[in-house]
N, C-alpha and C positions, 0 to 999 in steps of 0.2 A: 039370292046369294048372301045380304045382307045377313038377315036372320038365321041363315044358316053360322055363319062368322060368329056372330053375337051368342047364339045359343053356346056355339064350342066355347067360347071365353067364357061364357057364363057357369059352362060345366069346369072349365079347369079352375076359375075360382073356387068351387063347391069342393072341388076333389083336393085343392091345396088346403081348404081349409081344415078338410076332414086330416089330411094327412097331418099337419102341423099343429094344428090347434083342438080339435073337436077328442072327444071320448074315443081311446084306439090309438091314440097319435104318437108320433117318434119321442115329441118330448115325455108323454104318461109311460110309455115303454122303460124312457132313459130311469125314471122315476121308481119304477116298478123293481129295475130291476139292482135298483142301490136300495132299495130296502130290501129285497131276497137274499142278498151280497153281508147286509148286517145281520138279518135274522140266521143265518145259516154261522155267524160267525158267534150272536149271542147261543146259540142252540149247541156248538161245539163246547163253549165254554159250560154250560149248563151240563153236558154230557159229561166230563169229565169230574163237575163236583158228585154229579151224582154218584160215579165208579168210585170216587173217596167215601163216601158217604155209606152203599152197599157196600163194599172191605170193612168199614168199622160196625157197621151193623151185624155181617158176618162175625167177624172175630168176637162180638159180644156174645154171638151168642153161642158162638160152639165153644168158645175156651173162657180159661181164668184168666192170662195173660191179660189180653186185652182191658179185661176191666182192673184190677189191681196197677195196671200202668195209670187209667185216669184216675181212680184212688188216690195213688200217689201222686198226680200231679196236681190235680184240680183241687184235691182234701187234704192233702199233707199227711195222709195215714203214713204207717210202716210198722212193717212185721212183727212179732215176737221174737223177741230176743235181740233185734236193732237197737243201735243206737242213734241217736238222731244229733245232727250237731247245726248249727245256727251260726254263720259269721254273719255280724254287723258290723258294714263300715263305719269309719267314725268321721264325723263331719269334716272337711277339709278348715286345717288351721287350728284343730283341738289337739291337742298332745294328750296320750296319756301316760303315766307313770312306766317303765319298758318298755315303750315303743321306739322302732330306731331311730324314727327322729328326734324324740327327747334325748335319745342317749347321744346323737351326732350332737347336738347343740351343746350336751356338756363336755365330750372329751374334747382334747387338745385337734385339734389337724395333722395324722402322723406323718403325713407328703411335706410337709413345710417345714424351715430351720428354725428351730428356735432356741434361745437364747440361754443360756443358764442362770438362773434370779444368782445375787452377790449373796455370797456368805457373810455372816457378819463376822470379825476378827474384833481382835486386842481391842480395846480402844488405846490411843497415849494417852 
């Protein structure tokens, strides 16, 4: 009866070990399936650049549109008969000649009183 006892312990050792620890086990599962959990998650992302990617392939190749928009964006072409215009900001704290800050710094402040300078009169 002994070795009967001993052999069943010996066996649920074997079979906790398999279950817990060994190739198969609850934790390789746990493991298993948080990476099917991220690849399915990188694989949606992937899926969806590619639908951008086929739509701009598409559009190059059946129409003008498409490519004359990168034209212009990526080249800086534009059409015949455009005009093309260029604003460059000007560094902060540069004035230039008509600009509204130079002109606020020279006029007076019209919300404020101010004073009327003294005529000059007679002398005695």
């Amino acid at each position: 009866m002994r070795w009967l006892l001993a052999g069943l312990v010996l066996l649920l050792v074997v079979l906790q070990y398999r279950l817990w620890i060994a190739e198969g086990s609850l934790a390789e599962y746990s493991r298993l399936e948080r990476q099917i959990d991220e690849q399915t998650r990188i694989n949606q992302e992937l899926e969806v650049r590619n639908a951008a990617l086929e739509r701009e392939v598409l559009d190059l190749q059946t129409g003008n549109k498409g490519l004359e928009q990168r034209a212009r964006e990526q080249l800086g072409l534009i059409r015949d008969g455009e005009t093309f215009f260029q604003f460059v900001d000007a560094p902060a704290g540069e004035l230039t000649p008509g600009s509204a800050a130079s002109q606020a710094a020279t006029l007076p402040d019209s919300g404020s009183e101010t004073t009327p300078s003294p005529t000059p009169g007679p002398t005695p």
